[in-house]
MOPAC internal coordinates of N, CA, C and O (Angstrom, degrees):
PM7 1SCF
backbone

  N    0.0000 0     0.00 0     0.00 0    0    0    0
  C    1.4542 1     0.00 0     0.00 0    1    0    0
  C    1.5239 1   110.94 1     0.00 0    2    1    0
  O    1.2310 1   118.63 1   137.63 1    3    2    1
  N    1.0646 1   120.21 1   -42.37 1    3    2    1
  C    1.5512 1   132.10 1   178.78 1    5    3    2
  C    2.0955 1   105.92 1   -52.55 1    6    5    3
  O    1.2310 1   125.97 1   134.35 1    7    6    5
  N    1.1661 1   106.13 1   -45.65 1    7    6    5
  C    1.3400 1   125.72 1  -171.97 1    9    7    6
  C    1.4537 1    97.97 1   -69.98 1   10    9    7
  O    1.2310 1   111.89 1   132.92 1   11   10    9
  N    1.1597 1   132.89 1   -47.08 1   11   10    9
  C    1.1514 1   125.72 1   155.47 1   13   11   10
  C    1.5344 1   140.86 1   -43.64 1   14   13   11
  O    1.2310 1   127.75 1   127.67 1   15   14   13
  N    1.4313 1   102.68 1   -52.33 1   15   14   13
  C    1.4186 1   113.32 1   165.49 1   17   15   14
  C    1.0535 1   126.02 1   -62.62 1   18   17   15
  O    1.2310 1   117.17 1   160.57 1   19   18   17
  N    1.1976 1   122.99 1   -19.43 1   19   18   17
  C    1.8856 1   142.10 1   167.14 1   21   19   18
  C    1.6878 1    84.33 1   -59.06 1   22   21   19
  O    1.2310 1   120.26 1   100.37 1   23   22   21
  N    1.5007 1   117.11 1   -79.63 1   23   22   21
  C    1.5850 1   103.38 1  -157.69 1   25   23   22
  C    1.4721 1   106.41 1   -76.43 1   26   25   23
  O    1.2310 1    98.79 1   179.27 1   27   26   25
  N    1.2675 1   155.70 1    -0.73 1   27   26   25
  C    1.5602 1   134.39 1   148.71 1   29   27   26
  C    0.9866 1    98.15 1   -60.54 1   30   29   27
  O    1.2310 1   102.68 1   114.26 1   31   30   29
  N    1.5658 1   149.36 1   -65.74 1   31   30   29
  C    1.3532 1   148.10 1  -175.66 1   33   31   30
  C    1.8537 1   106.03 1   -42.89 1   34   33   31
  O    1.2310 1   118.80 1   121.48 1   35   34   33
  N    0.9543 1   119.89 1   -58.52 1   35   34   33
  C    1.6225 1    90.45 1   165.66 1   37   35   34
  C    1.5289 1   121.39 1   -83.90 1   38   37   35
  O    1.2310 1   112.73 1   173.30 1   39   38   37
  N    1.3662 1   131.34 1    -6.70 1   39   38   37
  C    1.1585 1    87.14 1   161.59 1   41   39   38
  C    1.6313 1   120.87 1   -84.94 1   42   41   39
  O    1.2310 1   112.36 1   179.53 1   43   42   41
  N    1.2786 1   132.02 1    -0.47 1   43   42   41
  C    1.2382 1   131.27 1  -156.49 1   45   43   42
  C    1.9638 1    81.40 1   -93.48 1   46   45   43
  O    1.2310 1   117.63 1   131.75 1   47   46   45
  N    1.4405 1   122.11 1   -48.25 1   47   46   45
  C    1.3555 1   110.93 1   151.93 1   49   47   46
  C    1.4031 1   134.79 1    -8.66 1   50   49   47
  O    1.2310 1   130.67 1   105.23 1   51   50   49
  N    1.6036 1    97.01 1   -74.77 1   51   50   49
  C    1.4244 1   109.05 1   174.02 1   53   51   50
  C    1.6628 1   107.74 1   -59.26 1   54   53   51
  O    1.2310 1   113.95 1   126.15 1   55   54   53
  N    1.2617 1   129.05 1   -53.85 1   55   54   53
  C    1.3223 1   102.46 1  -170.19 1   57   55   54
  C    1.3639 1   119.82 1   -82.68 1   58   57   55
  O    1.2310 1   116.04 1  -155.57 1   59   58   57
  N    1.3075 1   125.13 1    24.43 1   59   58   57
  C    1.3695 1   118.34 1  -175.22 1   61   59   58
  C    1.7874 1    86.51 1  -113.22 1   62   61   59
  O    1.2310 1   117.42 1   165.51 1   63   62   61
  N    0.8480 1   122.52 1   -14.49 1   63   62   61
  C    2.0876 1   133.08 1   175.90 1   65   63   62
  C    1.4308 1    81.07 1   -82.95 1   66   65   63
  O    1.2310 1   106.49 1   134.99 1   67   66   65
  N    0.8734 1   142.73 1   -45.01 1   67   66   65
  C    1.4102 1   114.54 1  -158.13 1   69   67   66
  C    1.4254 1   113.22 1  -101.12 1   70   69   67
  O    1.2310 1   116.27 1   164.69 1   71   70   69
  N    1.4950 1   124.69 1   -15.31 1   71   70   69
  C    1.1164 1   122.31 1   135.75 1   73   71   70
  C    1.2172 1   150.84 1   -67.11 1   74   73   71
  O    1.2310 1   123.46 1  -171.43 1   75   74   73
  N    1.5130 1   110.97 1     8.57 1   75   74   73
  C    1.5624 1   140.66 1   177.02 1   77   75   74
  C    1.5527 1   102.51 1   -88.82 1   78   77   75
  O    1.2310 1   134.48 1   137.56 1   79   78   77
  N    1.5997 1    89.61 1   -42.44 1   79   78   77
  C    1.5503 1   101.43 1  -162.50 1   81   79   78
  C    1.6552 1    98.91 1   -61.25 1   82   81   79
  O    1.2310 1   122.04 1   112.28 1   83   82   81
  N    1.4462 1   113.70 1   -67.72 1   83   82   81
  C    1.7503 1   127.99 1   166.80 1   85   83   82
  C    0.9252 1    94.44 1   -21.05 1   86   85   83
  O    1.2310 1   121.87 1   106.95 1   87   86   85
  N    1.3813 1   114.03 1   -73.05 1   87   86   85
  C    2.1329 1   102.14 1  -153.79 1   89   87   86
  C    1.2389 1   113.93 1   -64.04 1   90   89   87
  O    1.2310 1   121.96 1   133.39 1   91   90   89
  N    1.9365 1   113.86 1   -46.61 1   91   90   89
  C    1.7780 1    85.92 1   172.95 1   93   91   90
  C    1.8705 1   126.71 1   -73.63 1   94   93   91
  O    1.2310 1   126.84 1  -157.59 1   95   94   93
  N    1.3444 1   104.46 1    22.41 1   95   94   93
  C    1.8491 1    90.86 1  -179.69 1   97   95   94
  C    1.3311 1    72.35 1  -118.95 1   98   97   95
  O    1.2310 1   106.83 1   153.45 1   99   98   97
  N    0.8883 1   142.11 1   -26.55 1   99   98   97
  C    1.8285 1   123.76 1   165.82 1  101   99   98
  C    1.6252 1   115.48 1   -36.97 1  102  101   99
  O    1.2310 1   127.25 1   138.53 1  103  102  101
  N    1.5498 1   103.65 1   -41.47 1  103  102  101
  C    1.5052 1   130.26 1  -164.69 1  105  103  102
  C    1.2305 1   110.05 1   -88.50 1  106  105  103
  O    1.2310 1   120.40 1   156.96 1  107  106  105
  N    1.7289 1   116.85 1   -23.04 1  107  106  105
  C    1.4872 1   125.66 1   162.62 1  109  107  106
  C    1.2251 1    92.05 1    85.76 1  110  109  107
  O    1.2310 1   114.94 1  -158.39 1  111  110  109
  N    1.5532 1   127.20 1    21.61 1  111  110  109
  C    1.2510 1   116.73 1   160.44 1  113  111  110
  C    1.8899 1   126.77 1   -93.82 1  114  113  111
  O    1.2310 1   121.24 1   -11.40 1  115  114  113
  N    0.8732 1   115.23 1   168.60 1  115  114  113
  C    1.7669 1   111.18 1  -176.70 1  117  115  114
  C    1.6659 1    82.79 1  -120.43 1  118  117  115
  O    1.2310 1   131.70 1   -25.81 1  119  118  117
  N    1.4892 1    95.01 1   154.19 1  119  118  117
  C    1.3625 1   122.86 1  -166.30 1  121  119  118
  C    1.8369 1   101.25 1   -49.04 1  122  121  119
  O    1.2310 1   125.83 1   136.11 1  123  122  121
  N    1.8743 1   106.40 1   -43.89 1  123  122  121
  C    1.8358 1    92.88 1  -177.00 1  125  123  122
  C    1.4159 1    96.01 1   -62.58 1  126  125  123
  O    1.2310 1   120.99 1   116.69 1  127  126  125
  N    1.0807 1   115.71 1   -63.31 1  127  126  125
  C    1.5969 1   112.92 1  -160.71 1  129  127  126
  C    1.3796 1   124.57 1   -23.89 1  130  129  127
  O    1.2310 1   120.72 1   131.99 1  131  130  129
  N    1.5432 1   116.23 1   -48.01 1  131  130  129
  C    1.5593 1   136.32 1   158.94 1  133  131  130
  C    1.3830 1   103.09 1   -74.49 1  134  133  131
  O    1.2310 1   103.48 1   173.30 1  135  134  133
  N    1.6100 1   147.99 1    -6.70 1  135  134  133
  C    0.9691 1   125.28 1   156.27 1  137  135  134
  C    1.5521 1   123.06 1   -77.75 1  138  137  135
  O    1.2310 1   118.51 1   153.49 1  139  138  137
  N    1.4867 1   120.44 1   -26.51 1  139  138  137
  C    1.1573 1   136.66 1  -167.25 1  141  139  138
  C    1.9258 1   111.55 1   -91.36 1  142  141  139
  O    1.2310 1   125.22 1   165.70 1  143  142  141
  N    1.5249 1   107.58 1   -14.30 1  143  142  141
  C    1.4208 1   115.40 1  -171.73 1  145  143  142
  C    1.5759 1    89.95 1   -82.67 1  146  145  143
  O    1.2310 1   127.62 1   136.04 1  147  146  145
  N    1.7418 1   102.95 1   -43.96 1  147  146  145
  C    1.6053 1   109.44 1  -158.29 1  149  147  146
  C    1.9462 1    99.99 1   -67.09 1  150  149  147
  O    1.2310 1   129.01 1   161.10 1  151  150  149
  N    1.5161 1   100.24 1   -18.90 1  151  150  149
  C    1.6715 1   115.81 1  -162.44 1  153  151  150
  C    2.3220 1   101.58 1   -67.58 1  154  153  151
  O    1.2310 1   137.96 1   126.53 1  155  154  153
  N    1.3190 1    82.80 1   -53.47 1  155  154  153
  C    1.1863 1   114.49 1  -170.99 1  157  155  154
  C    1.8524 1   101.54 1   -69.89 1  158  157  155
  O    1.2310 1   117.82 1   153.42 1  159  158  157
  N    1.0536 1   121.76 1   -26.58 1  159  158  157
  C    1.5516 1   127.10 1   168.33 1  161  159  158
  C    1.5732 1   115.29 1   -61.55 1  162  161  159
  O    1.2310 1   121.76 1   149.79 1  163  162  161
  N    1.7893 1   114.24 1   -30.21 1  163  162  161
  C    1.3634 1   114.86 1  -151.36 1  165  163  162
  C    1.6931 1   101.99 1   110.68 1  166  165  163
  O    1.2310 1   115.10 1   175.08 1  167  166  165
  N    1.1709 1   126.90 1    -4.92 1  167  166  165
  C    1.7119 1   109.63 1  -178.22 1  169  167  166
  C    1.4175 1   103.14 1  -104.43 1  170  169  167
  O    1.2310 1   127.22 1   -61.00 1  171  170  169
  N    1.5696 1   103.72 1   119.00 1  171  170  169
  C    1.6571 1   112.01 1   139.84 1  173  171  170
  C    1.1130 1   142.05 1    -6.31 1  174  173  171
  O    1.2310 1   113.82 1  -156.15 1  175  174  173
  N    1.2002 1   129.31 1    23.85 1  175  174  173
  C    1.1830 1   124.18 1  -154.97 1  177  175  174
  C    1.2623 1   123.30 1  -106.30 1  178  177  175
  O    1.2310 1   111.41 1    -0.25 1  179  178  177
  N    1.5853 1   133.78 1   179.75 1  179  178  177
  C    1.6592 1   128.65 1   155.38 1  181  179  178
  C    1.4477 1   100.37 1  -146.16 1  182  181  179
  O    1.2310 1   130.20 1    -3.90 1  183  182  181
  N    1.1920 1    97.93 1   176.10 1  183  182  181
  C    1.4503 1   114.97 1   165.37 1  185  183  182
  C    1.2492 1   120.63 1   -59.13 1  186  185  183
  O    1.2310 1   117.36 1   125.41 1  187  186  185
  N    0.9824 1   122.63 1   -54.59 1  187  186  185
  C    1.8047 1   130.78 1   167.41 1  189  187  186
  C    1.0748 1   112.18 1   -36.00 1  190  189  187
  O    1.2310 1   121.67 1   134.64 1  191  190  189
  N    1.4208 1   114.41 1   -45.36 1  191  190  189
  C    1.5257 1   117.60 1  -138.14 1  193  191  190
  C    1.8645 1    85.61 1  -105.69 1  194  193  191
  O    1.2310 1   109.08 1   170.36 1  195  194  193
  N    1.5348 1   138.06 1    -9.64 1  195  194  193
  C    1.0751 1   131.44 1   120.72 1  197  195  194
  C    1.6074 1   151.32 1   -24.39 1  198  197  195
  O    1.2310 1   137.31 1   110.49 1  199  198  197
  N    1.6274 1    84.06 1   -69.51 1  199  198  197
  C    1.6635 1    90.66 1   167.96 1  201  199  198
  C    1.5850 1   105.07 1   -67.73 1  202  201  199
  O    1.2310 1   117.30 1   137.59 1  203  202  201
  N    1.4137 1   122.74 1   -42.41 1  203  202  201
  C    1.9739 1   109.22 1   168.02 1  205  203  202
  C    1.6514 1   121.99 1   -37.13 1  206  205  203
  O    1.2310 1   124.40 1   148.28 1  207  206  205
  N    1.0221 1   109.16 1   -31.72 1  207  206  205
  C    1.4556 1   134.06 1  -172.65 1  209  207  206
  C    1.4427 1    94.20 1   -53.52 1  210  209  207
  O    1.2310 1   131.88 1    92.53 1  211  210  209
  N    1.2925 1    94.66 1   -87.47 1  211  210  209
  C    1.8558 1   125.60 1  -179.84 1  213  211  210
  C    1.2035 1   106.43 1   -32.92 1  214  213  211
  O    1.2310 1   117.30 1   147.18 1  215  214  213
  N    1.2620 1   122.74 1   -32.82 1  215  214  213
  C    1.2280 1    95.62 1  -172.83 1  217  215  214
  C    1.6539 1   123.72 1  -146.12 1  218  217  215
  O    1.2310 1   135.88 1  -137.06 1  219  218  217
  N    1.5030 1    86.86 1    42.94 1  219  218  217
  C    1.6220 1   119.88 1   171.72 1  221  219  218
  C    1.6399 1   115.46 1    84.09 1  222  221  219
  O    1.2310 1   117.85 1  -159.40 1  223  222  221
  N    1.1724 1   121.70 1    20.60 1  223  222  221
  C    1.3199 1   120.88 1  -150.06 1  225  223  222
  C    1.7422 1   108.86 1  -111.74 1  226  225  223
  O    1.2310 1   128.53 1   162.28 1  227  226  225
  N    1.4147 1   101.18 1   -17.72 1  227  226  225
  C    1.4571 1   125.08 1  -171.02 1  229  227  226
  C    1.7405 1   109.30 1  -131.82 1  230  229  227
  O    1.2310 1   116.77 1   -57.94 1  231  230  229
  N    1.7021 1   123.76 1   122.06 1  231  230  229
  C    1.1425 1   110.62 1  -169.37 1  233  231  230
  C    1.9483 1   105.49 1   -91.41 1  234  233  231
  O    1.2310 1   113.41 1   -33.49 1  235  234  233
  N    1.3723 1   130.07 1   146.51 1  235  234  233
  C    1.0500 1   111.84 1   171.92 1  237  235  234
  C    1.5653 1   119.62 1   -91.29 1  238  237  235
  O    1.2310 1   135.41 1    14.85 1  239  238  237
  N    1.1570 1    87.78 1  -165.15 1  239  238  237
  C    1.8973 1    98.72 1  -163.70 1  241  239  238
  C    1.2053 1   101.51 1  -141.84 1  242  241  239
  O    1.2310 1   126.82 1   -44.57 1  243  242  241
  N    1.7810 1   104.48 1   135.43 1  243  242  241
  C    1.0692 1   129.99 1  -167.17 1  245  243  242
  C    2.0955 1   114.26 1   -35.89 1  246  245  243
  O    1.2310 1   128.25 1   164.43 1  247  246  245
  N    1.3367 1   101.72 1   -15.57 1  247  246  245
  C    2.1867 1   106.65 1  -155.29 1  249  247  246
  C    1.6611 1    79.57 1   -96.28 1  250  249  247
  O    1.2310 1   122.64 1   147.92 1  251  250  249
  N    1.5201 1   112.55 1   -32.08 1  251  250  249
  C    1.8360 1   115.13 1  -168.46 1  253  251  250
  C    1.3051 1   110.00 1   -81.05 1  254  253  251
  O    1.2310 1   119.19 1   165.91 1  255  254  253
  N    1.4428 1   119.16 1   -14.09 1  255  254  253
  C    1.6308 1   117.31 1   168.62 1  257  255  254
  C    1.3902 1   136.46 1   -92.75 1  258  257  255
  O    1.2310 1   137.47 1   155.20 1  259  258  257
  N    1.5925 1    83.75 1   -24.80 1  259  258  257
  C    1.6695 1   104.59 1   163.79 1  261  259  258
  C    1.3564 1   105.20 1   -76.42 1  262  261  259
  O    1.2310 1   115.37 1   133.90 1  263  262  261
  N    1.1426 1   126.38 1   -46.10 1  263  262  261
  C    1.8003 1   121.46 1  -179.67 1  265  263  262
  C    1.6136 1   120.80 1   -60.17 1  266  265  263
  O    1.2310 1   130.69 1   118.35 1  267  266  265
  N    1.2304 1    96.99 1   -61.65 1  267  266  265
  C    1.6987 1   115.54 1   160.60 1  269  267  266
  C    1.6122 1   119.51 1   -19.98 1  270  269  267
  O    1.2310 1   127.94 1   122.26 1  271  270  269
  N    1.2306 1   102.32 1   -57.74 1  271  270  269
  C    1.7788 1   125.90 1  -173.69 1  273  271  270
  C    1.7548 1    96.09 1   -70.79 1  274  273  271
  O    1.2310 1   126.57 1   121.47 1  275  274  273
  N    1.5657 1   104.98 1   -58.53 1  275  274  273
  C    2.0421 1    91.83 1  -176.31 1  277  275  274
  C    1.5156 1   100.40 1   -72.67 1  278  277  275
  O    1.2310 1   108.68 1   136.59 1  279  278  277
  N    1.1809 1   138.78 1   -43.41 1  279  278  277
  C    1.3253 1   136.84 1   166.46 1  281  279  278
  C    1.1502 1   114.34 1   -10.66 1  282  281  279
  O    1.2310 1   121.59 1    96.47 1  283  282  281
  N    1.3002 1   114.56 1   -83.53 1  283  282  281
  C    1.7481 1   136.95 1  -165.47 1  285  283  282
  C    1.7495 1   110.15 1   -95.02 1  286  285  283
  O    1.2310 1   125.17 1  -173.94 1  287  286  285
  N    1.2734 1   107.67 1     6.06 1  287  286  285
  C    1.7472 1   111.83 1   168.83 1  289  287  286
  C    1.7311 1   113.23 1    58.93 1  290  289  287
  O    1.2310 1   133.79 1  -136.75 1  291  290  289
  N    1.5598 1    90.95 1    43.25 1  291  290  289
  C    1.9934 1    90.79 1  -172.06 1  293  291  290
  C    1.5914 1   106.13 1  -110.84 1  294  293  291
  O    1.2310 1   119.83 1     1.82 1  295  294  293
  N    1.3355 1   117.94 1  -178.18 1  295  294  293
  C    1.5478 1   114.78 1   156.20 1  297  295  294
  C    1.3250 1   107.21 1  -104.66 1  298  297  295
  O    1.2310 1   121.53 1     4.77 1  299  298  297
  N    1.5312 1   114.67 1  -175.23 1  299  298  297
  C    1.2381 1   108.92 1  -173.05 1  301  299  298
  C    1.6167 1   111.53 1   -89.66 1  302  301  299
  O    1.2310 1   125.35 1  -179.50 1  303  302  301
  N    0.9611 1   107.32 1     0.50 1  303  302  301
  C    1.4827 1   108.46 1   171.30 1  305  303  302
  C    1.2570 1   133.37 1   -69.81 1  306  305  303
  O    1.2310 1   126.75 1   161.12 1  307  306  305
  N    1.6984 1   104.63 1   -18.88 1  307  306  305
  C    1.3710 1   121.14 1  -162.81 1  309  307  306
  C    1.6791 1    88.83 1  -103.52 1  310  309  307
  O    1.2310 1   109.87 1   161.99 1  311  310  309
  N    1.3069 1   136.61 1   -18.01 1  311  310  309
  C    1.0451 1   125.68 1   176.64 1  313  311  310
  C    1.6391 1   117.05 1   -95.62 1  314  313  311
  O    1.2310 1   125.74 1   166.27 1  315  314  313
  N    1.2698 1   106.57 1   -13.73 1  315  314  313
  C    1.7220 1   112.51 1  -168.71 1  317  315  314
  C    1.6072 1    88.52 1  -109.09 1  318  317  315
  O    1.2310 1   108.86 1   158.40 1  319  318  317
  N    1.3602 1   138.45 1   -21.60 1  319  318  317
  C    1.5969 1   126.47 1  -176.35 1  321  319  318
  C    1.2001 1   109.84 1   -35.99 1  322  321  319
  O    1.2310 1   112.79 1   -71.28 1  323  322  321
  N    1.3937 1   131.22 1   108.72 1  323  322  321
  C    1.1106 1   142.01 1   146.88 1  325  323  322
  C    1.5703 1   117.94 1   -74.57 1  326  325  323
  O    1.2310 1   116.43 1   -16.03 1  327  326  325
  N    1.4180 1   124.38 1   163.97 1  327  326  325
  C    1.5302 1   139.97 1   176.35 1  329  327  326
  C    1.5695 1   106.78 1  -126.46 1  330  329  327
  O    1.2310 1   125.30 1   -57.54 1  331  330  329
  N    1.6126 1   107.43 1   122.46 1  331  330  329
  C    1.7292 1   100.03 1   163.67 1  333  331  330
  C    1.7295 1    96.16 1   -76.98 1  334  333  331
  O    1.2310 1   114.92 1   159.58 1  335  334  333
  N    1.4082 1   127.24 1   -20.42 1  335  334  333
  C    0.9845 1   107.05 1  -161.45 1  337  335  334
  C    1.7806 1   110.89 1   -99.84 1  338  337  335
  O    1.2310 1   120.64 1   -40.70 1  339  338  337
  N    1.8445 1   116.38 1   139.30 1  339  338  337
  C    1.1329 1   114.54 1  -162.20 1  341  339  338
  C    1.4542 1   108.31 1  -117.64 1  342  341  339
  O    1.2310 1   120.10 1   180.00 1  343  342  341

């Protein structure tokens, strides 16, 4: 059961990266650009460690979701929307 919960947890990963990804080209931003806003906030961040984001590969942290959200002008709904349907 545990082995399982590992893979819903990335994919629910993956689709919350890929709704990061949407909202910032929604925002007309490229991944540095949102790396350098989040940089300039106080966050750790890179470009890499963005595109990891996007696309489930990197988990975020609680200071990168709060930034993310005033960043790109979203709620948190639009970043956590999940789909049962695939």
């Amino acid at each position: 059961m545990q082995r399982g919960d590992i893979i819903i947890n990335s994919h629910i990963e993956k689709l919350i990266g890929n709704n990061i990804k949407l909202l910032r080209e929604k925002a007309g931003m490229t991944q540095e650009m949102l790396a350098a806003k989040l940089q300039v906030s106080g966050c750790d961040i890179t470009r890499s460690s963005i595109a990891k984001i996007e696309v489930g590969q990197r988990h975020l942290y609680p200071d990168e979701i709060l930034l993310i959200k005033q960043i790109l002008r979203v709620e948190y709904e639009d970043i956590f929307k999940v789909s049962s349907k695939k």
